[in-house]
C-alpha positions in Angstrom: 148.3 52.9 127.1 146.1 50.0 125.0 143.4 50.9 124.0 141.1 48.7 126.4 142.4 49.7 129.6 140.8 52.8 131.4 142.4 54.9 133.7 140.1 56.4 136.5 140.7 59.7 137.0 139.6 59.5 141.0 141.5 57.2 141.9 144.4 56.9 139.6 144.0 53.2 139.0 143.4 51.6 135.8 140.7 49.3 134.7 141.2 46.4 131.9 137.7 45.9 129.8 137.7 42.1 129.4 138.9 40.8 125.6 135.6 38.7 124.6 138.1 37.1 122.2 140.3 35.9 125.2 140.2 32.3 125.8 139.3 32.2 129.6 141.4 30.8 132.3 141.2 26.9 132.7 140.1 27.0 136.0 136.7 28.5 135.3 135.6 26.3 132.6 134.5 22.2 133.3 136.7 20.0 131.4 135.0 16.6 130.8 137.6 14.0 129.6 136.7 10.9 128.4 139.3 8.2 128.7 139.6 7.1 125.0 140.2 3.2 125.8 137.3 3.0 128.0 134.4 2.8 125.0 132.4 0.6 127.2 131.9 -0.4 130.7 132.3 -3.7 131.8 129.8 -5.8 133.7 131.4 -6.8 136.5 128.1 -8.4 138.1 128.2 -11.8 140.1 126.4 -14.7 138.4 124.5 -16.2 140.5 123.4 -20.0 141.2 120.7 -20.3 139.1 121.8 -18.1 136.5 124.7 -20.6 136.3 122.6 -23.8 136.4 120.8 -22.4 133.3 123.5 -21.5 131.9 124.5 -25.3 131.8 121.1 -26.7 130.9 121.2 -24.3 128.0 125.0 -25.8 127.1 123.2 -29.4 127.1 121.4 -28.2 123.9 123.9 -29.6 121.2 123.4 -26.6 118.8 121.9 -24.1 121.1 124.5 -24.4 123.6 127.4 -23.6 120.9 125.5 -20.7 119.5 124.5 -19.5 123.1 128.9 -19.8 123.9 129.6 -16.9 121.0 126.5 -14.8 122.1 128.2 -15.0 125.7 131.6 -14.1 124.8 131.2 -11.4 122.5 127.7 -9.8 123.4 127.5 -6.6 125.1 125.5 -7.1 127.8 127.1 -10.5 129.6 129.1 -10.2 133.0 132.8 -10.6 132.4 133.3 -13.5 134.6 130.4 -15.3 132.3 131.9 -14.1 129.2 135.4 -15.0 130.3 134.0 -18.8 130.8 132.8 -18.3 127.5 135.7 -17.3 125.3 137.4 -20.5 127.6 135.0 -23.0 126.3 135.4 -22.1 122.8 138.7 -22.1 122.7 138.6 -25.5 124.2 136.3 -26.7 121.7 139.0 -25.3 119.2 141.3 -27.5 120.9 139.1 -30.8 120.9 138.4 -30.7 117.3 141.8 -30.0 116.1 143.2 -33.3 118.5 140.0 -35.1 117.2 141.0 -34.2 113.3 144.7 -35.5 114.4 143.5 -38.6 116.0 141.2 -39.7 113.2 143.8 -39.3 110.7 146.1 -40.9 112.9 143.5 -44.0 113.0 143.2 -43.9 109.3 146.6 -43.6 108.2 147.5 -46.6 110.3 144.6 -48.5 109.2 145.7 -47.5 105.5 149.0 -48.9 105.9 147.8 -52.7 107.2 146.2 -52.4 103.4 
């Protein structure tokens, strides 16, 4: 017999004294899993109206409105359809000034040649 069982002289049954150095069975203890890829939740909140006329106002701004378009699509705190318009615009801006460097020296290299 092991030395942490008991036998019960009445009865004849044996009893096992618990192993405190026994990990317990998983169905006792609370697991709580984090899901590694989820580090933060989204804000999936509707923009409303108003929020979106501002929003517009504020892109009227020449410098204010660029600045306000990168605190929009990387801050923490914007709703995801807002920060999706975001990330759109500036990648259209990207767009615009790469076609308007292309353009202008397009325009100059054909007015360099009538020279």
């Amino acid at each position: 017999m092991m030395d942490n069982q008991y036998q019960n002289p009445q009865q004849g049954q044996s009893y096992q004294q618990p192993n405190p150095y026994q990990q317990q069975s998983s169905y006792n203890q609370q697991s709580y899993q984090q899901n590694p890829y989820q580090t933060n939740a989204k804000n999936t909140s509707t923009v409303s109206v108003g929020d979106w006329i501002i929003t517009l106002i504020l892109m009227m701004i020449p410098l204010v409105g660029f600045i306000m378009l990168f605190v929009w699509a990387f801050g923490g705190n914007t709703p995801e359809s807002k920060s999706n318009w975001a990330k759109a615009m500036l990648i259209f801006y990207v767009i615009g000034f790469v076609l308007a460097i292309l353009l202008w020296g397009a325009i100059a290299a054909f007015i360099g040649s009538m020279f």
